[in-house]
TORKOL-4160 file (C-alpha; in steps of 0.2 Angstrom, whole numbers, padded with zeros to 4 digits, m for minus):
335
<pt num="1" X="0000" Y="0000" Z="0000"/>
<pt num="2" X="0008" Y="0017" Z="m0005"/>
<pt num="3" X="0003" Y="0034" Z="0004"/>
<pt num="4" X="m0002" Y="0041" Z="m0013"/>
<pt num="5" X="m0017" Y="0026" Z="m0013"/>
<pt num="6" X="m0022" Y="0037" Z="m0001"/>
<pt num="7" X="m0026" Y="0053" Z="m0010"/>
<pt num="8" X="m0043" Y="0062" Z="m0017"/>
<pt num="9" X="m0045" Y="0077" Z="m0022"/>
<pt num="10" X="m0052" Y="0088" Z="m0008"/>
<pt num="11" X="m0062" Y="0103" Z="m0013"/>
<pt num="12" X="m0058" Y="0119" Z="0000"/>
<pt num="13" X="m0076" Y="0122" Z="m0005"/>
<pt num="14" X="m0082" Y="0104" Z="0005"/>
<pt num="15" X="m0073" Y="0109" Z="0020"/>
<pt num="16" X="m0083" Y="0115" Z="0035"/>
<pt num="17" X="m0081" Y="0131" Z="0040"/>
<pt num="18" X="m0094" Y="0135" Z="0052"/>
<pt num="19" X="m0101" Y="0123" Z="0067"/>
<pt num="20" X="m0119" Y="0118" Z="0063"/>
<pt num="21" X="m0132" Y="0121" Z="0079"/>
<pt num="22" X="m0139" Y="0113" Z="0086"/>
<pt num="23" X="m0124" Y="0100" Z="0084"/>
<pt num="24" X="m0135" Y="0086" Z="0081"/>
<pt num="25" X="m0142" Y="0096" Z="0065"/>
<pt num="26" X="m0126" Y="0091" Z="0056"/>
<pt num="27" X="m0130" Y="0075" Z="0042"/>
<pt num="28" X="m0125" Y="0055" Z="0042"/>
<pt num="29" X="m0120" Y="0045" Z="0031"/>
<pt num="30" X="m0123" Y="0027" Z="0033"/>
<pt num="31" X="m0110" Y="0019" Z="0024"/>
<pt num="32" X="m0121" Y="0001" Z="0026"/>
<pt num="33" X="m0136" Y="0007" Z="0014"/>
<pt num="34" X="m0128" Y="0026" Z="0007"/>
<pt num="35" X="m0145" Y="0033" Z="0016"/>
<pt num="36" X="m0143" Y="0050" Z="0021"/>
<pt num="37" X="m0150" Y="0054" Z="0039"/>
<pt num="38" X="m0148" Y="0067" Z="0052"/>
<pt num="39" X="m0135" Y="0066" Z="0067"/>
<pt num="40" X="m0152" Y="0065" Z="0078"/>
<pt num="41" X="m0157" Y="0050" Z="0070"/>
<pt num="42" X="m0143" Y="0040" Z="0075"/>
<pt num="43" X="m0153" Y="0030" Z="0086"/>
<pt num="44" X="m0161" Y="0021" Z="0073"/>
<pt num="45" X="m0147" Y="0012" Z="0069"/>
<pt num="46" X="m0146" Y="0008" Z="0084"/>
<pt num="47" X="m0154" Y="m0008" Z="0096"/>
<pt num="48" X="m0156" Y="m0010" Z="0114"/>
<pt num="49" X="m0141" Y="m0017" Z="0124"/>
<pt num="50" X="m0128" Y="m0007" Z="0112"/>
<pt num="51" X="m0116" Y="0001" Z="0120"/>
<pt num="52" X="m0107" Y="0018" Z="0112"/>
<pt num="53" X="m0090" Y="0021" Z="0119"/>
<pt num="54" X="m0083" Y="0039" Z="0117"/>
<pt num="55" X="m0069" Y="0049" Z="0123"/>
<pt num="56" X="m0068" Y="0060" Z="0136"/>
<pt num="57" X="m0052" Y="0072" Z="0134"/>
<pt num="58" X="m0053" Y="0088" Z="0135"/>
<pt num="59" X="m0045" Y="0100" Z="0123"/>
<pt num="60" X="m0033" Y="0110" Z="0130"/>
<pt num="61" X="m0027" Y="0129" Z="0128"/>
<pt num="62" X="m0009" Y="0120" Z="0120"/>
<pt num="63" X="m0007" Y="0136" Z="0107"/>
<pt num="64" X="0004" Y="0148" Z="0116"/>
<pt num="65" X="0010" Y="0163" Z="0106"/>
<pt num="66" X="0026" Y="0174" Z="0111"/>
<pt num="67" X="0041" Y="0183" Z="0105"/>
<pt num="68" X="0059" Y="0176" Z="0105"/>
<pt num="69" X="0071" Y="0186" Z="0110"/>
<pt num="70" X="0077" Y="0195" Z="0094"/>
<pt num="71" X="0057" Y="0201" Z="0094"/>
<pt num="72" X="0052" Y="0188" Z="0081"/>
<pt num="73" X="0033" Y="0182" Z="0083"/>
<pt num="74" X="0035" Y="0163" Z="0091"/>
<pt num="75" X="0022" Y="0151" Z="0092"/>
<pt num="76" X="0023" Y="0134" Z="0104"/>
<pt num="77" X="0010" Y="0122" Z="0101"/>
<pt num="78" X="0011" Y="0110" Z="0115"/>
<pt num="79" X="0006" Y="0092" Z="0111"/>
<pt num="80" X="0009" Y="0080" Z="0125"/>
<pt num="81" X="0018" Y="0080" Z="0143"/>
<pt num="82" X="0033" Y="0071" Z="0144"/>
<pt num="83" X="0035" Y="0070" Z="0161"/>
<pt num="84" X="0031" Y="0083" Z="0175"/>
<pt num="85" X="0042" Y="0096" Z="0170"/>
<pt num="86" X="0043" Y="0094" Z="0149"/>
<pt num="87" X="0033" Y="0095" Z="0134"/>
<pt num="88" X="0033" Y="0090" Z="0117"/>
<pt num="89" X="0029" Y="0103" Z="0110"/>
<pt num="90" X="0028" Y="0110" Z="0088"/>
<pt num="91" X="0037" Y="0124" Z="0088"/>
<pt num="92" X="0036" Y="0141" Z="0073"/>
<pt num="93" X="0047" Y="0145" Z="0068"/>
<pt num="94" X="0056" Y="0131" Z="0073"/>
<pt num="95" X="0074" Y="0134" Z="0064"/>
<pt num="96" X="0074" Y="0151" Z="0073"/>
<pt num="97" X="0068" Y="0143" Z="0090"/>
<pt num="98" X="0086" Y="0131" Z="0094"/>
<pt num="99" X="0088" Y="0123" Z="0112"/>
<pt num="100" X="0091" Y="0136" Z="0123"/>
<pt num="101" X="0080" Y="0150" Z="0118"/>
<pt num="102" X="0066" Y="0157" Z="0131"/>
<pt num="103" X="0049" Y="0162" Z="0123"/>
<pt num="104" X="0041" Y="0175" Z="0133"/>
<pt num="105" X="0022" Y="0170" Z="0132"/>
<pt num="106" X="0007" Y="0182" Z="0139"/>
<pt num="107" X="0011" Y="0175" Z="0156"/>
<pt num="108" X="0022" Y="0163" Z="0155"/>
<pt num="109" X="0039" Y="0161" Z="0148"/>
<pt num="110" X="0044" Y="0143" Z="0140"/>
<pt num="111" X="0063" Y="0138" Z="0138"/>
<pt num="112" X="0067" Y="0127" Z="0122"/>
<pt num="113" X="0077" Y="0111" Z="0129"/>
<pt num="114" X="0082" Y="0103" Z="0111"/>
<pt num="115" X="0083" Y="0107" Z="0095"/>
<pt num="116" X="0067" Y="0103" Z="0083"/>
<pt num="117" X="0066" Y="0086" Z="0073"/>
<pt num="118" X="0051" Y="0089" Z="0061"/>
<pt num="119" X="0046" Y="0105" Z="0071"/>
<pt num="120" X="0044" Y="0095" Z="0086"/>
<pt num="121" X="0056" Y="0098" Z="0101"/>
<pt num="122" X="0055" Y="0096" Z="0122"/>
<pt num="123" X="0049" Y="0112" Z="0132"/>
<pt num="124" X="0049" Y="0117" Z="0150"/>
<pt num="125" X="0036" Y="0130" Z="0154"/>
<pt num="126" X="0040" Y="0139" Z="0171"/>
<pt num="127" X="0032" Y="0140" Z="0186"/>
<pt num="128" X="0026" Y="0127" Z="0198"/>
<pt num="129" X="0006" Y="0124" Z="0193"/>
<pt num="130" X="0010" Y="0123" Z="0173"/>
<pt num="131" X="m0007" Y="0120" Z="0169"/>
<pt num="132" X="m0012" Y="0136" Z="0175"/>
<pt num="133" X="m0003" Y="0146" Z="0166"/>
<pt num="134" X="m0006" Y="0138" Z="0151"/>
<pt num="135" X="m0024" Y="0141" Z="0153"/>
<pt num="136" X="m0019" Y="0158" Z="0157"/>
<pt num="137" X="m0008" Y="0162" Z="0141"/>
<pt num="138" X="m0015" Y="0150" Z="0130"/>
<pt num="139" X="m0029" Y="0146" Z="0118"/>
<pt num="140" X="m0036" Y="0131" Z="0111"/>
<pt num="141" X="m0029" Y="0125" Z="0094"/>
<pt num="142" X="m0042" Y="0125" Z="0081"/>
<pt num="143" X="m0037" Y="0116" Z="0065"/>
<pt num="144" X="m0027" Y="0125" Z="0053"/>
<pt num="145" X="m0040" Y="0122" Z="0040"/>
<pt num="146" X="m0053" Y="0130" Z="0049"/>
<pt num="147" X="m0055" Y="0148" Z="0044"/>
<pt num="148" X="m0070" Y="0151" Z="0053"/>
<pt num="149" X="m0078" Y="0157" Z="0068"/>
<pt num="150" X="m0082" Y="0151" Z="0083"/>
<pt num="151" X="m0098" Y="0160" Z="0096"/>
<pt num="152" X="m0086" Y="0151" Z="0111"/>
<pt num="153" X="m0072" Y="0142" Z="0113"/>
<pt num="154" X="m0082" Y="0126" Z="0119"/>
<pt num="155" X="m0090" Y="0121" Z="0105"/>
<pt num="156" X="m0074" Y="0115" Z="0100"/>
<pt num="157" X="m0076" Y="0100" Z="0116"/>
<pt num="158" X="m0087" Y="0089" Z="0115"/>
<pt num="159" X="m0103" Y="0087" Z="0129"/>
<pt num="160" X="m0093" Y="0072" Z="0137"/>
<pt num="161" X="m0075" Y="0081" Z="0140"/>
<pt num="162" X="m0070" Y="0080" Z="0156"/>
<pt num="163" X="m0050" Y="0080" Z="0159"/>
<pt num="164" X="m0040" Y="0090" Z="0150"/>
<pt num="165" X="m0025" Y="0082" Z="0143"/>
<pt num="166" X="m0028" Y="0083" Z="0123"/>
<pt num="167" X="m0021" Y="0094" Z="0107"/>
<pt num="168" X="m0035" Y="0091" Z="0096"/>
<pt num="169" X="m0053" Y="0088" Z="0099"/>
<pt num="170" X="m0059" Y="0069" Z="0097"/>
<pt num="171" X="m0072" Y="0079" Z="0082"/>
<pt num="172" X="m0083" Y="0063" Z="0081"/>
<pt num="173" X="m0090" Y="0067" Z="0099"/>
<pt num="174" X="m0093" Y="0085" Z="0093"/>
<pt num="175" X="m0111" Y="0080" Z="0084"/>
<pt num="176" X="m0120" Y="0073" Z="0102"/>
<pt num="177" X="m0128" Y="0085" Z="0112"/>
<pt num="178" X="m0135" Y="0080" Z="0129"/>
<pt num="179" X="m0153" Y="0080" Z="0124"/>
<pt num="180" X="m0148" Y="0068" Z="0111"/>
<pt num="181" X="m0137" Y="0057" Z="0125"/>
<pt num="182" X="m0152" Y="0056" Z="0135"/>
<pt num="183" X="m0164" Y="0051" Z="0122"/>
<pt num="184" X="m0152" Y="0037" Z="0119"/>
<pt num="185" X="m0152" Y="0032" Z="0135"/>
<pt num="186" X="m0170" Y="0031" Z="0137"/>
<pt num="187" X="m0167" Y="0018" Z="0121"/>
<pt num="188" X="m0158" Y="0007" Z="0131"/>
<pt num="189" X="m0142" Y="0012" Z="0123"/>
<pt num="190" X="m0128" Y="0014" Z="0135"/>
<pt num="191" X="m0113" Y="0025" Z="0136"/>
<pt num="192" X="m0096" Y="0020" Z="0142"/>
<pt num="193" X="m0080" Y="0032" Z="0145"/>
<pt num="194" X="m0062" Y="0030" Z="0139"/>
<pt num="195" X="m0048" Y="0041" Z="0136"/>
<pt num="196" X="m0036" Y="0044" Z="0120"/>
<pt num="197" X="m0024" Y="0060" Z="0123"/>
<pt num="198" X="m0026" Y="0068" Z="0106"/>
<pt num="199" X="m0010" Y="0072" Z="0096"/>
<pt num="200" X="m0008" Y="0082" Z="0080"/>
<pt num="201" X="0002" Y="0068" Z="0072"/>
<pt num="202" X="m0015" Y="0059" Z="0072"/>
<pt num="203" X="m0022" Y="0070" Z="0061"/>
<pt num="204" X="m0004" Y="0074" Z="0049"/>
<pt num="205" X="m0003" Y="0068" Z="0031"/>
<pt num="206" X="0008" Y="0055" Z="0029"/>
<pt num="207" X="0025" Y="0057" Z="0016"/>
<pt num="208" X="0025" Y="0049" Z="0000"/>
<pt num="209" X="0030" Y="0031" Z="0001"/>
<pt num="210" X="0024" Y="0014" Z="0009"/>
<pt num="211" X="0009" Y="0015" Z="0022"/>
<pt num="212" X="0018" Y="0001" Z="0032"/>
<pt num="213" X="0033" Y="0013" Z="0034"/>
<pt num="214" X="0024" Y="0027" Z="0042"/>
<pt num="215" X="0027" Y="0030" Z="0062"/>
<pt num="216" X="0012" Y="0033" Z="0069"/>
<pt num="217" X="0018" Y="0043" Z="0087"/>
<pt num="218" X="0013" Y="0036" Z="0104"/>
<pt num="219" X="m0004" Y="0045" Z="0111"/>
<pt num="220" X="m0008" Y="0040" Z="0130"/>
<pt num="221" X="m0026" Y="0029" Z="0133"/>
<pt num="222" X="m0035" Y="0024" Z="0146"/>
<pt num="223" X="m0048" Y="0012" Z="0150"/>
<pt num="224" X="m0053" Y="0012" Z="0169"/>
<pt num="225" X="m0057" Y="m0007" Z="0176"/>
<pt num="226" X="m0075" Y="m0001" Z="0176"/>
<pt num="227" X="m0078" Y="0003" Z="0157"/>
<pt num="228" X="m0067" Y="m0014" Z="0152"/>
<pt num="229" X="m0078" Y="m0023" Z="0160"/>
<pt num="230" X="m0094" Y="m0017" Z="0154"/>
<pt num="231" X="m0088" Y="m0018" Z="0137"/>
<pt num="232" X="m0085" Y="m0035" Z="0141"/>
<pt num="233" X="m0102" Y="m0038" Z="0146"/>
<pt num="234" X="m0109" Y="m0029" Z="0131"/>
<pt num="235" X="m0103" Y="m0040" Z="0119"/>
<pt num="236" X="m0106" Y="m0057" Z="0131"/>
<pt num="237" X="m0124" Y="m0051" Z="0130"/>
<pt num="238" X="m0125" Y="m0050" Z="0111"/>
<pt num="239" X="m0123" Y="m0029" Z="0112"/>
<pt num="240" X="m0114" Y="m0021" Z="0101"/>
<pt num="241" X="m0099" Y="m0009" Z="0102"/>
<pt num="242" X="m0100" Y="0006" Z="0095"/>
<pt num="243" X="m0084" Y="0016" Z="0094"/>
<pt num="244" X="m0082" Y="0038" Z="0093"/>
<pt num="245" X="m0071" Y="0041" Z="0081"/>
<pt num="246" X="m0054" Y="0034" Z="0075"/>
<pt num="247" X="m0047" Y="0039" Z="0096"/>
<pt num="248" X="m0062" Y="0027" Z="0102"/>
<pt num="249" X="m0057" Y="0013" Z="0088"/>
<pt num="250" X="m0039" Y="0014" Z="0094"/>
<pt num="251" X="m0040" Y="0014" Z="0111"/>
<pt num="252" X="m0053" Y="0002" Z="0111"/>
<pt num="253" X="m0042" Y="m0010" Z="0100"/>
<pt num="254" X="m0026" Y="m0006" Z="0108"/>
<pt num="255" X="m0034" Y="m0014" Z="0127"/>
<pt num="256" X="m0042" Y="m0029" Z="0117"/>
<pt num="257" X="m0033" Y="m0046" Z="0118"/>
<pt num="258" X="m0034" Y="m0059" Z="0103"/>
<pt num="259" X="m0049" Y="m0065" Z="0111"/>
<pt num="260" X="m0060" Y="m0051" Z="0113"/>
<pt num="261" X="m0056" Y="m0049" Z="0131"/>
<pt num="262" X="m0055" Y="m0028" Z="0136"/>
<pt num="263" X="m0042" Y="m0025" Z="0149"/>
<pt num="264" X="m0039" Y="m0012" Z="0158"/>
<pt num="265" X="m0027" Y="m0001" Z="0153"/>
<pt num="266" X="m0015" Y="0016" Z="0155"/>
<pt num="267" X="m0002" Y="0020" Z="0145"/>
<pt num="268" X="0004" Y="0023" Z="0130"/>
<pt num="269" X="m0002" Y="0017" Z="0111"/>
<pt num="270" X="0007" Y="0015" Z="0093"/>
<pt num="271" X="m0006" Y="0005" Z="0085"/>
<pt num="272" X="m0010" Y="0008" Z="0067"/>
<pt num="273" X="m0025" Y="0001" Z="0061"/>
<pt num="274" X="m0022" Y="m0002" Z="0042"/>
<pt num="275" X="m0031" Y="m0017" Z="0028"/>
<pt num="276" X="m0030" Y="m0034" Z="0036"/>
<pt num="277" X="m0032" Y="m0028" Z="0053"/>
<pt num="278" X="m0043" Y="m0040" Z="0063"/>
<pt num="279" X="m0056" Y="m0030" Z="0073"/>
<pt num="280" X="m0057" Y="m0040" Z="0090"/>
<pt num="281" X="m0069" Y="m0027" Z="0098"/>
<pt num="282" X="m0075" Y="m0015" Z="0090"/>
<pt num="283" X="m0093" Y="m0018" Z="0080"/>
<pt num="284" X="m0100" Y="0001" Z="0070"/>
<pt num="285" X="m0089" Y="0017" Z="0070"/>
<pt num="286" X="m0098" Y="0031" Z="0072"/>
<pt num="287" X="m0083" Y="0045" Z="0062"/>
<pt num="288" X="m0082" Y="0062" Z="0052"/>
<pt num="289" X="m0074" Y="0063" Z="0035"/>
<pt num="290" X="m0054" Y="0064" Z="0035"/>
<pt num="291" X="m0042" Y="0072" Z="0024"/>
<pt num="292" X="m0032" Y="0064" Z="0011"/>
<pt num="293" X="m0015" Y="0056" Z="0014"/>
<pt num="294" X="m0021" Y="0053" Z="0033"/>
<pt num="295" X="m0017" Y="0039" Z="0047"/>
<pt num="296" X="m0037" Y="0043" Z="0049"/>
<pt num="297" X="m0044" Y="0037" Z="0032"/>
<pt num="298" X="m0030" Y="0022" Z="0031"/>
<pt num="299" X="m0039" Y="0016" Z="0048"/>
<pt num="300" X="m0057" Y="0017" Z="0037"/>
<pt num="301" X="m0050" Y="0008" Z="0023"/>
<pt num="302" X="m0048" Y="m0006" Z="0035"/>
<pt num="303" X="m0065" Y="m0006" Z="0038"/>
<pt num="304" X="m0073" Y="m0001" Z="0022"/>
<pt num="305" X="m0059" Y="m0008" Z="0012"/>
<pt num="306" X="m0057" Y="m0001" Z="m0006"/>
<pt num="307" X="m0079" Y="0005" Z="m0006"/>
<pt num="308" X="m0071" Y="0020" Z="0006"/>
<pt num="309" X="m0068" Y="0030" Z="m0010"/>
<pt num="310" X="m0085" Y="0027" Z="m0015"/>
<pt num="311" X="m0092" Y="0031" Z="m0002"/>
<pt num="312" X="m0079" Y="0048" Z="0002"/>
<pt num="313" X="m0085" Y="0051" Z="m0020"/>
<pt num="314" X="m0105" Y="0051" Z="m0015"/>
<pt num="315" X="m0102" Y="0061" Z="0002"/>
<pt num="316" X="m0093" Y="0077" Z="m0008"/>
<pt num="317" X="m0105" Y="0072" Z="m0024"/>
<pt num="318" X="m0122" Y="0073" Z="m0010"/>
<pt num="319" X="m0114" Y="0090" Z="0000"/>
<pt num="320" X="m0106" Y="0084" Z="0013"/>
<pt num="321" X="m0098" Y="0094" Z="0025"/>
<pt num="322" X="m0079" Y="0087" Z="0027"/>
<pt num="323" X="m0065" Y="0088" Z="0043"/>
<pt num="324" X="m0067" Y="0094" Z="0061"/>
<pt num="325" X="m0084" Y="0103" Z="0062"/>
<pt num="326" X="m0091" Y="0093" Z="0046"/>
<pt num="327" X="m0103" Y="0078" Z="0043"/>
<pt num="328" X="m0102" Y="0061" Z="0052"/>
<pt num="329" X="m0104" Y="0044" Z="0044"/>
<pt num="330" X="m0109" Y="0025" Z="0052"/>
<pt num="331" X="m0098" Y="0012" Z="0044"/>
<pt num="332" X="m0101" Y="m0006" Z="0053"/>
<pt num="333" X="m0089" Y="m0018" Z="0054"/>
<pt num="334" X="m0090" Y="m0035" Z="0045"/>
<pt num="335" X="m0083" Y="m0049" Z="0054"/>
């Protein structure tokens, strides 16, 4: 499989540039039958005793804009704790930015610790409660490709975010709203909580070259003891699972053993879901519609196998609204 296998042609036009309200107003696709529905119809695809798994990260204020000290504007985009004191962290411009140099931020300063591979490099951001000051100076890191507006900064989490800890929202989430959540509930659908610490590099286009050859980075998961074991029971009682988005699918797959057993977990994930992969959990992926050349859309082809351009063909033929604040599709998974 070669990157370029990957690619469509992705009008600017089709990209969404507005977030639709209410959020469950916004269309789906079900990829099983190519019917068109809307988001608050997504419980008719649903029966009793499912379960829908979704991820609760919060997106946090990681963009922090400064001046190094020749004046030039600097941007630090923070991505993941390393440890307690350090960051990784995508730094612009990064070649002007070398180990050693201090950013002074609207409240906080950040010292460069090594020089930038790809743009990424290690930061420290002082003071003793970091997380408040990056709250403080920062803001939340909309897509680039988003050239829109937003009326507040939280439509970009979704209803169930509860613990701060991503770079990027987990966008699939973004089209429930708590009405909706509730009238699934009262369906007999149930809701179950993991966690996938959202990196950019999720969302990067992979170089040209073999797909088996690209480096997915490491993004922290967690699945308490509590959801692996209602997952499990789920599934024994004939339920299906139904994943979030790609974060959901991975974390969900990455705690999974080859018999279908969900562990708990905490720590860190490389998987890449690519063709072949055997699904040992996950049943329906509820998922928006991802740009060309993506980790995102490999991890659909495994599902959808070579029908996913088809189906990505009809979505921009019918109008669908693609990327972050777009259109969502249902795509189950044949065993």
């Amino acid at each position: 499989m070669q990157v370029s296998d990957y690619d469509y042609l992705l009008p600017e036009a089709a990209i969404a540039q507005s977030a639709i309200e209410p959020r469950d107003a916004s269309r789906l696709l079900d990829t099983t039958t190519m019917r068109d529905l809307v988001f608050s119809d997504v419980g008719s695809l649903l029966d009793p005793g499912d379960a829908i798994v979704v991820n609760t990260t919060k997106v946090r204020a990681a963009r922090l804009r400064g001046r190094r000290p020749t004046g030039g504007a600097s941007e630090v985009l923070l991505l993941r704790r390393v440890d307690d004191e350090r960051w990784e962290a995508m730094l612009r411009p990064a070649k002007k930015l070398p180990a050693g140099t201090v950013v002074e931020c609207d409240g906080c300063s950040v010292t460069v610790l090594t020089d930038a591979v790809e743009g990424i490099a290690t930061v420290t951001i002082d003071g003793s409660d970091q997380e408040a000051a990056i709250a403080a100076a920062g803001s939340l890191p909309l897509p680039p490709y988003f050239h829109g507006s937003l009326d507040t900064e939280d439509r970009y989490q979704t209803v169930f975010a509860d613990r701060i800890g991503s770079a990027a929202a987990p966008t699939a989430a973004l089209h429930f709203t708590d009405e909706l959540v509730s009238a699934l509930e009262t369906q007999g659908i149930g809701f179950i909580d993991v966690e996938l610490e959202v990196g950019l590099d999720t969302f990067r286009p992979m170089d040209d070259g073999d797909v088996a050859g690209h480096r997915i980075h490491t993004e922290r998961i967690v699945v308490s003891e509590d959801a692996a074991e209602r997952v499990n029971l789920v599934r024994q009682s004939g339920g299906r699972i139904v994943a979030v988005g790609t974060t959901v699918t991975r974390t969900l797959e990455s705690a999974t053993d080859d018999a279908g057993t969900v562990h708990a977990f905490d720590g860190p994930t490389d998987l890449f879901i690519t063709p072949g992969y055997d699904f040992r959990c996950v049943d329906a992926l509820i998922t928006n519609f991802h740009a060309p050349r993506t980790t995102l859309l490999v991890l659909i082809s495994a599902i959808l196998g070579p029908r996913w351009r088809d189906v990505y063909e009809t979505a921009l033929e019918r109008g669908y609204r693609f990327l972050s604040f777009g259109d969502a599709m249902w795509i189950e998974v044949n065993r």
